[in-house]
C-alpha positions as CSV (number, residue, x, y, z in Angstrom):
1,X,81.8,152.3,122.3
2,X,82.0,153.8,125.8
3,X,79.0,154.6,127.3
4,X,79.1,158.9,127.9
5,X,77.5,157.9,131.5
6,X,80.5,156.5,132.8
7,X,82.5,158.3,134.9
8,X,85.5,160.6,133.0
9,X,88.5,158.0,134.5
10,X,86.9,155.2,134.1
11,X,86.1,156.0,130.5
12,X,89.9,157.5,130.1
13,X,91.2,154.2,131.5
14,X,88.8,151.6,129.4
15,X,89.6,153.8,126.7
16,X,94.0,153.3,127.0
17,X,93.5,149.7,128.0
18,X,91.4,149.4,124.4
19,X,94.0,150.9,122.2
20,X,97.1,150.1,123.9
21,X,97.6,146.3,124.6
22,X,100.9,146.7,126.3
23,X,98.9,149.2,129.2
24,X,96.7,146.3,129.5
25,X,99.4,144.1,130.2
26,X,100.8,146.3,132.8
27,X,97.6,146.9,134.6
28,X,97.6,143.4,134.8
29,X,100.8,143.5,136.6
30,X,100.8,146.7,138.6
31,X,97.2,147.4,139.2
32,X,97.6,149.6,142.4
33,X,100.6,152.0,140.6
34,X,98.8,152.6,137.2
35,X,95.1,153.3,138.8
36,X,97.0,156.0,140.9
37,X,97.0,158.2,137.5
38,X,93.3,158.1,137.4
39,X,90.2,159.6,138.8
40,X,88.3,156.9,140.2
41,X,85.8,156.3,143.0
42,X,86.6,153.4,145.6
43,X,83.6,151.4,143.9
44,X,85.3,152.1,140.2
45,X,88.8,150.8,141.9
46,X,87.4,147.4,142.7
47,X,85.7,146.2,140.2
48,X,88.5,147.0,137.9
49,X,90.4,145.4,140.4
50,X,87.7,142.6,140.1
51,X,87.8,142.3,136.2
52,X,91.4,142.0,135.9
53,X,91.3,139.2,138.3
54,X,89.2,137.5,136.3
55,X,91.5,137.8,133.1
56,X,93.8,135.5,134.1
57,X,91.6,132.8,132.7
58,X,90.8,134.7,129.7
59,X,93.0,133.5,126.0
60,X,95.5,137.3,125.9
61,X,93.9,137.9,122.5
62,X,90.1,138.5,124.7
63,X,91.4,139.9,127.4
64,X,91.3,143.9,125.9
65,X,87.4,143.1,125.3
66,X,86.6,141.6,128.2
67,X,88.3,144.2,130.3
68,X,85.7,146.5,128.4
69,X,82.7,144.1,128.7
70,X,83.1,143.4,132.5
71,X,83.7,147.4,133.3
72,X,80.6,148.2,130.7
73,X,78.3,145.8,132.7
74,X,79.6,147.6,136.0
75,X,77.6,150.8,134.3
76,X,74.6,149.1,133.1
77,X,73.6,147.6,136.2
């Protein structure tokens, strides 16, 4: 579940990347292009930025997850 503190684009964003594997995928590959369709703050930006960086060593069946747990710990701290 997505915390209802999180800012509306983030949430929208963690939300797609959740239910849509291949958006994932293309975040992955064209970070800059896709966060252009969402409201984010500079500080939102990078550490999605951040967290995809840190798939690469993630096993593709995780990687939807731990986009969500990396961008959830963002919020809680």
């Amino acid at each position: 579940m997505i915390p209802r503190d999180m800012a509306q684009g983030l949430r929208d964003l963690v939300g797609r990347a959740m239910v849509d594997p291949d958006f994932l995928l293309e975040l992955q590959g064209s970070p800059n292009a896709l966060l252009a369709d969402y409201e984010l703050s500079d500080d939102e930006r990078a550490t999605i930025l951040r967290a995809l960086a840190r798939l690469v060593k993630t096993p593709a069946g995780q990687r939807r997850h731990e986009f969500r747990n990396a961008l959830l710990r963002r919020v809680a701290t």
